[in-house]
C-alpha angles and dihedrals in degrees: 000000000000098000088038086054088054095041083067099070082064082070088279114171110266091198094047093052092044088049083046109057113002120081113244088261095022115142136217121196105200113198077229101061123056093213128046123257103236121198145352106298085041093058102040088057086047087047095049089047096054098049093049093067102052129069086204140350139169132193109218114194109219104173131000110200115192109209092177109276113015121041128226118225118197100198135173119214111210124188158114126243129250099228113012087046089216124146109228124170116186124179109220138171129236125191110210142194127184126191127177083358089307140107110244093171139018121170116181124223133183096209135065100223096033092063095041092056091046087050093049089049089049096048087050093055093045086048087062112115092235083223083067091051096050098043079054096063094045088058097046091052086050086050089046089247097139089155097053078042088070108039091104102047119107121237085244102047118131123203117194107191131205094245083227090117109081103246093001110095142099131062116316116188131205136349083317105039083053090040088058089042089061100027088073084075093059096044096053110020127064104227102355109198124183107203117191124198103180139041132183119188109192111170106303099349131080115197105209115198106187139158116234112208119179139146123233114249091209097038106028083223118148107226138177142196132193112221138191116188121174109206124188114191129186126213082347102304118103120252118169129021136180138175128228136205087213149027089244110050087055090058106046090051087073104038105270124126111226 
């Protein structure tokens, strides 16, 4: 990857190299920039703008340290500037991850010990069984912490609910979109609890089968609902979500017979 990236600065072919060796959403997080540059067309606009402003470059790895899930890369950038002429050489980190032979994620540091423990943080949260992420969310919406409910969901998450649930259908995006879909318990319903009583981790996915009880703040009435929600995470963060009206139809969207 590396050697392919400083071929470029010879007229290489940004888009080629991006297709290559980044995953289609994968996410680089340059010590240069203040956001991250998310997915392939992100990343080849970053690309053509780097190598326009050097002459010549090159990216020399100088230790590569494996922590278990992510690697380490102690690199050191060589090269002159287009326009100023000057010779500059910066050591930098970079925290990677690969999956399926591509780079989901790589986030830039410019200290050592500053980018292992980012890479050990970020191993422990991969390590993480995603039945136990999602187990996680369920409590902290019991315990009305709709904002620790939502600390693993990706940015681009999309949750599609069942529309079962009185108020609480249609399609919710993001932290936030998730954040509205739950807050409705706490709106309506003293002491809303979700109790589930079955999950089912299949690759990706998690099939959660749970009973909502609740009682109504305006009307004092007990109610329950039983409930049947498919999540697929990625590298521990949610990113998909959908609501069934059955244990069955859950099972069979991802390939499980009932």
């Amino acid at each position: 990857m590396y050697a392919a990236f400083s071929e470029l600065a010879g007229g290489g072919d940004c888009g080629a190299y991006i297709a290559a060796h980044w995953d289609p959403d994968g996410e680089y997080r340059a010590v240069e920039e203040t956001g991250t540059i998310r997915g392939h067309d992100a990343l080849v606009q970053w690309t053509s703008r780097w190598m326009e402003a050097w002459e010549h470059f090159s990216d020399e790895i100088e230790e590569v340290i494996d922590v278990g899930g992510p690697v380490v890369a102690a690199i050191t950038v060589k090269g002159r500037g287009r326009e100023s002429g000057m010779d500059i050489s910066q050591r930098l980190f970079h925290v990677i991850e690969m999956r399926d032979g591509k780079v989901p994620r790589l986030w830039e540091f410019l200290d050592r010990d500053e980018a292992l423990d980012a890479a050990r943080r970020r191993e422990q949260a991969m390590s993480r069984r995603n039945a136990d992420v999602v187990q996680a969310a369920y409590e902290a919406v019991n315990s009305g912490d709709l904002d620790g409910a939502i600390v693993d969901i990706s940015p681009d998450c999309e949750y599609v609910a069942s529309g079962a649930v009185p108020r609480a259908g249609g399609l919710f995006l993001g932290p936030e979109g998730v954040k509205r879909f739950v807050s409705w318990l706490w709106e309506e319903f003293d002491r809303p609890h979700a109790e589930i009583y079955e999950l089912i981790e299949e690759g990706d996915h998690v099939v959660v089968s749970a009973v909502i009880r609740a009682r109504g703040k305006q009307s004092g009435v007990e109610t329950r609902w039983d409930t049947w929600q498919l999540w697929t995470l990625r590298d521990g963060k949610f990113v998909r979500g959908q609501g069934f009206t059955s244990r069955e139809g859950a099972l069979e969207a991802i390939g499980l017979r009932p």
